[in-house]
matplotlib code that plots the C-alpha trace (Angstrom):
import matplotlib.pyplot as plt

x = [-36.3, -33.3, -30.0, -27.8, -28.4, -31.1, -31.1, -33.3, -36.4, -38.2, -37.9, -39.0, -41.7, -43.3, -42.9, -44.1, -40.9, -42.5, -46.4, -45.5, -46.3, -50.4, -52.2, -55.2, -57.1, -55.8, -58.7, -60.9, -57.8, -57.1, -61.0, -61.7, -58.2, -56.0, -58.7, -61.8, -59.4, -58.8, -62.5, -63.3, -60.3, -60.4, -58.1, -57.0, -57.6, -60.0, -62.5, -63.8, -64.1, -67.5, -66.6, -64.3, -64.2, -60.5, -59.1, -62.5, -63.8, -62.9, -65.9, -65.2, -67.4, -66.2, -65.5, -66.9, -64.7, -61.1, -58.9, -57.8, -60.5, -64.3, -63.9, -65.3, -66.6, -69.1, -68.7, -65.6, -65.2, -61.9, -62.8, -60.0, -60.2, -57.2, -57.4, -56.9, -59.2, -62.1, -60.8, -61.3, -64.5, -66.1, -64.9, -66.0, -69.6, -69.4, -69.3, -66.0, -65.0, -61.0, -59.2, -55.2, -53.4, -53.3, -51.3, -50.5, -52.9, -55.7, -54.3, -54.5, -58.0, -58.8, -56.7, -59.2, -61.8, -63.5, -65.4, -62.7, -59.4, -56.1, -53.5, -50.7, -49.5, -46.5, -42.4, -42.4, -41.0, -37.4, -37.2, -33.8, -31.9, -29.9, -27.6, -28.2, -25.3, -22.6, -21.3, -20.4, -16.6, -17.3, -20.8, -20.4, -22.1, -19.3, -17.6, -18.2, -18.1, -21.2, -23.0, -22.3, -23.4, -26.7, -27.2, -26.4, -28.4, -31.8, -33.5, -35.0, -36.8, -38.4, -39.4, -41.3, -42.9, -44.3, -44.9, -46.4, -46.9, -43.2, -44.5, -42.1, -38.5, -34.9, -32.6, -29.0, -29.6, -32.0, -32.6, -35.8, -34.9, -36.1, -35.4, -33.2, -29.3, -30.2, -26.9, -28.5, -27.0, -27.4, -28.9, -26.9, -27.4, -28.2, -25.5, -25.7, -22.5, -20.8, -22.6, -21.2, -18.1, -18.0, -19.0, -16.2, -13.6, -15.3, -14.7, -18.3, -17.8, -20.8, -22.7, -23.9, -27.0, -27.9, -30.5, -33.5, -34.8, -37.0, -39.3, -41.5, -45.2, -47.2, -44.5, -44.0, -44.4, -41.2, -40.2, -40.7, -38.8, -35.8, -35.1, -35.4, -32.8, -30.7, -30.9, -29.9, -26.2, -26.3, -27.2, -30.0, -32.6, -35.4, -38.4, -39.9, -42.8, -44.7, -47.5, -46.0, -46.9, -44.7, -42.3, -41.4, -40.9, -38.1, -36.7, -36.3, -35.1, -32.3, -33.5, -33.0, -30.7, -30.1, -31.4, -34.3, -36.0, -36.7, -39.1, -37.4, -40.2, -38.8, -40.1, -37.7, -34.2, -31.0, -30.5, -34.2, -34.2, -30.9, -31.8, -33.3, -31.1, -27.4, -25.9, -25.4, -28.0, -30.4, -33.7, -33.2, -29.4, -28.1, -24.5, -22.9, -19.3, -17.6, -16.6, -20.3, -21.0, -18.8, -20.2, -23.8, -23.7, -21.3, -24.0, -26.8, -25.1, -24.1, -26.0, -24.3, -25.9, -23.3, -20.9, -24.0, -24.7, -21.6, -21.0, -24.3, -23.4, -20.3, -21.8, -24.6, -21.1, -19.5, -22.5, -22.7, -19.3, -19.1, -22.9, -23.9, -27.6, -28.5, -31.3, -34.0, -36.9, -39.1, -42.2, -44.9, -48.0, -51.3, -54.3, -58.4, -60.2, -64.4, -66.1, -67.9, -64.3, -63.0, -59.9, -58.5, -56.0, -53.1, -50.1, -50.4, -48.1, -45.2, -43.9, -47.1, -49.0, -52.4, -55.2, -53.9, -54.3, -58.3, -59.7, -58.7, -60.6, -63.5, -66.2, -67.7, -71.4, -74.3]
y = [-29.9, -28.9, -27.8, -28.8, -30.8, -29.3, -31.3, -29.1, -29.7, -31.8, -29.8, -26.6, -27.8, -31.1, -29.2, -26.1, -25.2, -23.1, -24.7, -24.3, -27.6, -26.8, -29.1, -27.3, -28.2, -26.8, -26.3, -24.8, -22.1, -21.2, -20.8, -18.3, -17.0, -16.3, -13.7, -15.9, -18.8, -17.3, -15.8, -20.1, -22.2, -25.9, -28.3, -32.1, -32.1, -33.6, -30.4, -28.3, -24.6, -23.0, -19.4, -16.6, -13.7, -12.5, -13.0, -13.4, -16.5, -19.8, -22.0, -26.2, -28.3, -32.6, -34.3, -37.1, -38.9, -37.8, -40.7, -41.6, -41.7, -39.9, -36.8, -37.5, -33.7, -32.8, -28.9, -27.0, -23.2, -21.2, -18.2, -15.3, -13.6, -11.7, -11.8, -14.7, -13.9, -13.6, -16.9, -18.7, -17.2, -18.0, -22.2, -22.1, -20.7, -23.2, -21.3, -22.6, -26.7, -25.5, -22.1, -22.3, -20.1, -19.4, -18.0, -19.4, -17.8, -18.9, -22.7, -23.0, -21.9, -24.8, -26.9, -26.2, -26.6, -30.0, -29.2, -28.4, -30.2, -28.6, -30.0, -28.7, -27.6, -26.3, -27.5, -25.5, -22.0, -21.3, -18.6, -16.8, -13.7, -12.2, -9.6, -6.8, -4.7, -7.8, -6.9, -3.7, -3.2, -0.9, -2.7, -4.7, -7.5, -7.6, -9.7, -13.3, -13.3, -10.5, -12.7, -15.7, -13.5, -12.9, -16.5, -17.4, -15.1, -16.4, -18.9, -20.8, -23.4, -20.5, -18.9, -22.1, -22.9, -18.9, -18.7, -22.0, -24.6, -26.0, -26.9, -25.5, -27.4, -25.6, -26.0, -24.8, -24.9, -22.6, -26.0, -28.1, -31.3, -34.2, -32.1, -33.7, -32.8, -30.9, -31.1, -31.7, -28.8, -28.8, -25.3, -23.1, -23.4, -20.6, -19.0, -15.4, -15.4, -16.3, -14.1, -11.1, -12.9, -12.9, -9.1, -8.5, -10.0, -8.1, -4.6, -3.9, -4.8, -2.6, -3.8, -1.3, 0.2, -2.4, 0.0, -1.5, -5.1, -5.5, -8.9, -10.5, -10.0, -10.8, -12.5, -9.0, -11.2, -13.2, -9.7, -8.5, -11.3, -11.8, -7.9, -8.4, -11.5, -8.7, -6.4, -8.1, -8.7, -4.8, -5.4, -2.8, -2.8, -1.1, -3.3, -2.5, -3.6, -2.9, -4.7, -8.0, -6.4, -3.2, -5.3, -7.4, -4.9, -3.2, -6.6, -7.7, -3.7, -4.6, -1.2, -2.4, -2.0, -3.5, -6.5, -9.1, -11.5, -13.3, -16.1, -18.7, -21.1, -22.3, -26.1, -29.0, -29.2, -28.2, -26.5, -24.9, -23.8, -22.0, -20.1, -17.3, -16.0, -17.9, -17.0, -13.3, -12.6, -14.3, -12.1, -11.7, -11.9, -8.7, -10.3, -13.4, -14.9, -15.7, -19.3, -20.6, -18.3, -20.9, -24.0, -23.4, -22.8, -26.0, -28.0, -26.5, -28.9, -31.1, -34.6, -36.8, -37.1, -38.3, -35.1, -32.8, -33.9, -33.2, -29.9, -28.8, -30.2, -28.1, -24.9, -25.5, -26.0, -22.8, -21.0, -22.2, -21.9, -18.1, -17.3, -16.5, -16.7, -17.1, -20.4, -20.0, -22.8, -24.4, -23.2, -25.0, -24.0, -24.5, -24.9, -25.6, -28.0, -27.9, -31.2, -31.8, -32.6, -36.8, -35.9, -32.8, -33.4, -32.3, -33.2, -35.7, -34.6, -33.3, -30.9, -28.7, -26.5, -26.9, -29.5, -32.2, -34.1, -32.8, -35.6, -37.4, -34.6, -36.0, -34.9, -37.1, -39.3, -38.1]
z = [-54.3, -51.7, -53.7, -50.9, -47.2, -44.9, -41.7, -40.0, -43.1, -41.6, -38.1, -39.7, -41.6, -39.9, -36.2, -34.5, -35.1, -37.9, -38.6, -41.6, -43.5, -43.7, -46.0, -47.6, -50.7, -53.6, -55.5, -52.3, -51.8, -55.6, -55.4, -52.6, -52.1, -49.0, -47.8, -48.4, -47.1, -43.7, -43.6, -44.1, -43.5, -44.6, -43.0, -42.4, -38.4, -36.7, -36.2, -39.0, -39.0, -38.0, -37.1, -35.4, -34.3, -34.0, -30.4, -28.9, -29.9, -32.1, -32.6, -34.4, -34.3, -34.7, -38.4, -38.2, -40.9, -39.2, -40.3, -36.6, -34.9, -34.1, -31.3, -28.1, -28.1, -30.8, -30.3, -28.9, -28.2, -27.7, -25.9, -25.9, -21.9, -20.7, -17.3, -15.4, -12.5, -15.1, -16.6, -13.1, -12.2, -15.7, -14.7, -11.1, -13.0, -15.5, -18.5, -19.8, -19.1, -18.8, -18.1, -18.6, -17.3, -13.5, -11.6, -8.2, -5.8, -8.8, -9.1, -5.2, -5.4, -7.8, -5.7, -2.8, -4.8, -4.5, -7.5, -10.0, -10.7, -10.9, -13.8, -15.6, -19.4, -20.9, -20.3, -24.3, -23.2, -20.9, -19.0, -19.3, -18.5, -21.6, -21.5, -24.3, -22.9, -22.4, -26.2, -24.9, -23.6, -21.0, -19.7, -16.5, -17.7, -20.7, -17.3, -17.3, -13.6, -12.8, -15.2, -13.4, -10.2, -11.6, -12.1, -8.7, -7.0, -8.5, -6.7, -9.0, -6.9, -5.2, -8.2, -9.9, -6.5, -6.2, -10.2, -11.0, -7.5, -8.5, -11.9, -13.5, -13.7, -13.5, -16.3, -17.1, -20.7, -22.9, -24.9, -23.2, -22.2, -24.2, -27.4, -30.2, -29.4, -26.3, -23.7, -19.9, -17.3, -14.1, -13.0, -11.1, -7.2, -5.5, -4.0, -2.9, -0.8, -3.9, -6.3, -4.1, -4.5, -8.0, -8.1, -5.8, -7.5, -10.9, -9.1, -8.1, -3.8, -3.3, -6.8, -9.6, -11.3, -14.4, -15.8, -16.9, -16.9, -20.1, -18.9, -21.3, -21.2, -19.2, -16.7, -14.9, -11.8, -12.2, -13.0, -10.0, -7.8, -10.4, -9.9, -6.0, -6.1, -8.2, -5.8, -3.2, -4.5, -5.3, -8.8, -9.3, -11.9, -13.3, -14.4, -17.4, -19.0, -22.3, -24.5, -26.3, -29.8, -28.8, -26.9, -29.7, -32.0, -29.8, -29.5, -33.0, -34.0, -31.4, -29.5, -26.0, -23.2, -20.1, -19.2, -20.2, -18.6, -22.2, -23.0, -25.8, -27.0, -30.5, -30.7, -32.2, -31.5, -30.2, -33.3, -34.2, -30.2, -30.9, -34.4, -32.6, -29.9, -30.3, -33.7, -34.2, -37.3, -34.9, -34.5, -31.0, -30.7, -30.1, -30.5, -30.6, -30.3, -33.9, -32.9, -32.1, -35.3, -36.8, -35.0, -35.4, -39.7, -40.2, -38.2, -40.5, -43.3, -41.6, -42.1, -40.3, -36.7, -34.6, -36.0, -35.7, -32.1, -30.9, -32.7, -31.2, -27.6, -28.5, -29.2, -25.8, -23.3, -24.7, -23.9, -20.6, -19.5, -21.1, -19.3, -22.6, -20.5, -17.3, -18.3, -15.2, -15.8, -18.3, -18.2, -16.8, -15.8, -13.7, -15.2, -13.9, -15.2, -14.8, -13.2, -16.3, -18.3, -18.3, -20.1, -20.8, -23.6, -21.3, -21.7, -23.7, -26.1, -24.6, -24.2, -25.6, -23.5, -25.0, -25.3, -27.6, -29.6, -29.7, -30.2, -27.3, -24.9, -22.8, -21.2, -18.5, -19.6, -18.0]

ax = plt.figure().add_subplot(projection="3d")
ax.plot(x, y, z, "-o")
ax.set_aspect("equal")
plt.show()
């Protein structure tokens, strides 16, 4: 029972906003417990547990009674491999049926491969600069105009076609498209002449030394070209890079400095997007302006749509026209897919990076 309005319930619960709304037998998990549960998991999908070994290897195999409909696939395997050129070279073998994942050389292997088909996953994560130091008085980036400088001197066109083939689509708005109360922006052009402009007028003619640039694992590629677009306005950065798990942790102490090129991926809506990164107790905001403060709790009551839409569009303007983030793309990706495979699973909910729903994969008849 909620004691006062929750908009955002069925968001946070029905959504991988939070997976949090598992259905499990109660009888199986008072039984075994949450050790024996996760040892021997019992769900409601449409492929039953068979074993796992913990980021190596997931092994289901079909239910035959699933309430929509019988799997295609009798037996699937989720195989854990780090590197991508491994990944590649076990699908062009045949070992694995799909590898996600690939980078651009890698997808424009499969792409010249008439064996192997090349298709794409994702539009879940944005890609964004945020400021850790912009709270800070005496921090350049505290200037609205060197963050708008930053923002114009990425090339974000160039960027998706080198990352991802031009899979990955520009936004000017951390929120994905297509999500409940999202306000479309247009990206910012690229503009270089103007970004020097900017820093000009600023104080910094000849640019300044921005410290490090923190980029989210394992995108130290993107990295690498947003700090050459920096630098060449004269804003100079160090790229730094660390293991997520260690990462993360410095993030959500608020230990940073500098600069990161951040990954958002909360699923739902305008305001379940925001949660993490726009209101100051957010566990990756590292500040936040009192007035969208303001804003973003009144919408959390708020249960008329209509009022909540436009608080929300409210809240996404003031962020853009402050450069509360510089908002690069939405992440898309190149996968392979083997010559044995009919249907993936793709796409076809979207946005979701991964093979879904699973019992709509294929494999081709003999």
């Amino acid at each position: 029972m909620l004691h006062e309005p929750w908009p955002d319930f069925m968001t946070i619960y029905g959504t991988l906003a939070s997976t949090a709304a598992w259905i499990v037998p109660k009888e199986y998990f008072e039984k075994v417990g949450a050790d024996g549960f996760k040892k021997h998991p019992i769900g409601l999908g449409p492929y039953k547990f068979v074993s796992h070994k913990p980021g190596i290897e997931l092994v289901m195999e079909a239910y035959e009674g699933y309430w929509r409909k019988m799997p295609s696939v009798r037996r699937l395997v989720f195989q854990s491999v780090p590197e991508a050129t491994t990944r590649l070279a076990m699908l062009k073998s045949g070992e694995v049926d799909v590898a996600y994942l690939l980078d651009e050389s890698l997808a424009q292997t499969v792409k010249n491969d008439p064996k192997l088909k090349l298709a794409f996953s994702g539009g879940l994560g944005t890609f964004f600069l945020d400021f850790f130091d912009m709270w800070d008085p005496k921090s350049p980036w505290a200037d609205q105009r060197v963050r708008k400088a930053a923002s114009l001197a990425i090339d974000r066109k160039a960027l998706s076609q080198a990352a991802t083939l031009g899979a990955s689509k520009p936004n000017g708005n951390i929120v994905v498209h297509g999500f409940e109360f999202a306000l479309p922006i247009d990206p910012d052009p690229y503009d270089p002449a103007q970004a020097k402009k900017l820093l000009a007028e600023a104080g910094y003619p000849n640019g300044f030394d921005a410290g490090e640039l923190h980029v989210w694992p394992p995108y130290s590629a993107t990295g690498e070209a947003i700090t050459g677009y920096l630098g060449a306005i004269g804003i100079r950065t160090r790229m730094r890079t660390a293991e997520r798990a260690a990462f993360l942790a410095a993030l959500t102490a608020k230990k940073l400095n500098g600069l990161c090129m951040c990954v958002l991926q909360a699923y739902g809506s305008a305001s379940t997007r925001m949660a993490e990164i726009v209101p100051t107790s957010g566990t990756y905001a590292y500040g936040g302006f009192p007035d969208t403060d303001e804003l973003y709790a009144l919408q959390l009551k708020e249960i008329d749509p209509a009022k909540r839409e436009a608080m929300l569009h409210q809240i996404q303007r003031i962020l853009h026209e402050r450069t509360r983030f510089v908002p690069i793309y939405d992440y898309v990706w190149p996968s392979g897919v083997g010559p044995r495979v009919e249907e993936p699973g793709l796409m076809l909910i979207d946005p979701y990076p991964w093979a879904a729903p699973l019992e709509e994969v294929r494999l081709k008849r003999p």
